[in-house]
C-alpha positions in Angstrom: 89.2 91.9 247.7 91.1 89.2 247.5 89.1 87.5 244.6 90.6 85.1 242.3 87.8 84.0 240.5 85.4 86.3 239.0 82.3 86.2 237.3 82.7 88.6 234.0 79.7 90.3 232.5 80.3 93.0 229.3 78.5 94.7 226.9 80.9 93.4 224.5 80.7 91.4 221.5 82.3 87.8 221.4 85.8 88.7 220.3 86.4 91.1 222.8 84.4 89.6 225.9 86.7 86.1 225.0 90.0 88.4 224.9 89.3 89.8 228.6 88.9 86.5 230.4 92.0 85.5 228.6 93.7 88.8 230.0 92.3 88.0 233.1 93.3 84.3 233.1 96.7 85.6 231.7 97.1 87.7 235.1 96.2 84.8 237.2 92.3 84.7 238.2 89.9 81.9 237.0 86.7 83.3 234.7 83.7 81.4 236.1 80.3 82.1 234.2 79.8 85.1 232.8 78.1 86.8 229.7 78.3 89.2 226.8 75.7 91.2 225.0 77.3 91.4 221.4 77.0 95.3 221.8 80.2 97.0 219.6 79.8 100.8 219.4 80.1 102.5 223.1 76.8 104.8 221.3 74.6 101.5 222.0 76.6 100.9 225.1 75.7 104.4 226.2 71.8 103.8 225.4 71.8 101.0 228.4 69.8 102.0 231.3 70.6 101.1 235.0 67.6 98.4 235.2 68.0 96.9 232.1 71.9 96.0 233.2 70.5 95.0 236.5 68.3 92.5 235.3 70.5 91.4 233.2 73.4 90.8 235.2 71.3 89.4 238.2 70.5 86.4 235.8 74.3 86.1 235.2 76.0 86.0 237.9 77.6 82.7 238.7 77.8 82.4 242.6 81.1 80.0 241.9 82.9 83.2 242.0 84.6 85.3 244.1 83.3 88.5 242.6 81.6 90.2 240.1 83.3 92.1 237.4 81.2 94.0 235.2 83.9 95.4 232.5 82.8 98.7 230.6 83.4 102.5 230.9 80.4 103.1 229.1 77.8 101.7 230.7 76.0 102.8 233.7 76.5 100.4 236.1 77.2 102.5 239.1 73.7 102.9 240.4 73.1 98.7 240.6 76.2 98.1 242.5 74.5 97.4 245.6 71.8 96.0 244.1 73.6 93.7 242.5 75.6 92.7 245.5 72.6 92.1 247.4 71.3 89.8 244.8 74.1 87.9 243.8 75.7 87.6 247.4 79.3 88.8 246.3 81.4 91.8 245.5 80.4 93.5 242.3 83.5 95.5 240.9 83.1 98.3 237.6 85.7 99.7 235.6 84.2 103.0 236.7 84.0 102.2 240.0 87.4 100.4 240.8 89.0 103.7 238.7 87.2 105.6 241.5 88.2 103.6 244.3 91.8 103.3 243.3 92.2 107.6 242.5 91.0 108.4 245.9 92.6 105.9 248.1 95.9 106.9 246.5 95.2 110.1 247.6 94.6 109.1 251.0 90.7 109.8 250.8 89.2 106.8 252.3 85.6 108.2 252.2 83.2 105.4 252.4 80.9 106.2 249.5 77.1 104.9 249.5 75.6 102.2 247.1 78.9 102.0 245.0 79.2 98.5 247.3 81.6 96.5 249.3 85.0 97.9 247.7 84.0 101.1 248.9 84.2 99.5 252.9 87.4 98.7 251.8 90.0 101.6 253.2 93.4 101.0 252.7 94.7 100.6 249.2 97.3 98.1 250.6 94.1 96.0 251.7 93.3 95.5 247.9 97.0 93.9 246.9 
């Protein structure tokens, strides 16, 4: 997608939200805005419900960047992806998600896959590096 500043939004609590923008500042992109809900067992991660996420994230997103990340495999993010796109006006990238995206274009399945947003438009894995 060519992003190379992101907006990061996690469940996480402090320590670990602050260790992924510096993993992600480590491998070159610029964190701009961004939250953390202090959550630290995946049971209460788990207990999130699609809305609640969206609402929260749509107040969190920082337009300065180039995309969204929302970093967790535990929450359900998948069904606001679109949402969220459509709110925020960029891309809105999961771990789910990208996993997804990156398993079946390295397996030569570019099926374009409804409401899991503008990655999924995306067709070529080479397009992504």
């Amino acid at each position: 997608m060519k992003a190379r500043t992101v907006c990061l939004l996690t469940p996480y609590i402090d320590d670990v939200h602050r260790r992924e923008i510096e993993f992600l500042e480590a491998n070159g992109f610029t964190v701009v805005g961004g939250a953390n809900l202090g959550i630290d067992t995946n049971t209460e991660m788990a207990t999130l419900q699609p809305e609640a996420i969206l609402d929260w994230a749509g107040e969190k997103v920082s337009r300065e960047a180039d995309a969204c990340l929302i970093s967790c495999t535990a929450i359900k993010s998948a069904p606001i992806i679109a949402r969220l796109e459509q709110l925020g006006g960029l891309p809105v990238l999961t771990s789910n998600q990208s996993m997804m995206w990156h398993l079946l274009r390295s397996s030569a399945i570019e099926d374009h896959v409804a409401g899991f947003g503008r990655l999924f438009a995306m067709t070529e894995l080479a397009a992504a590096r």
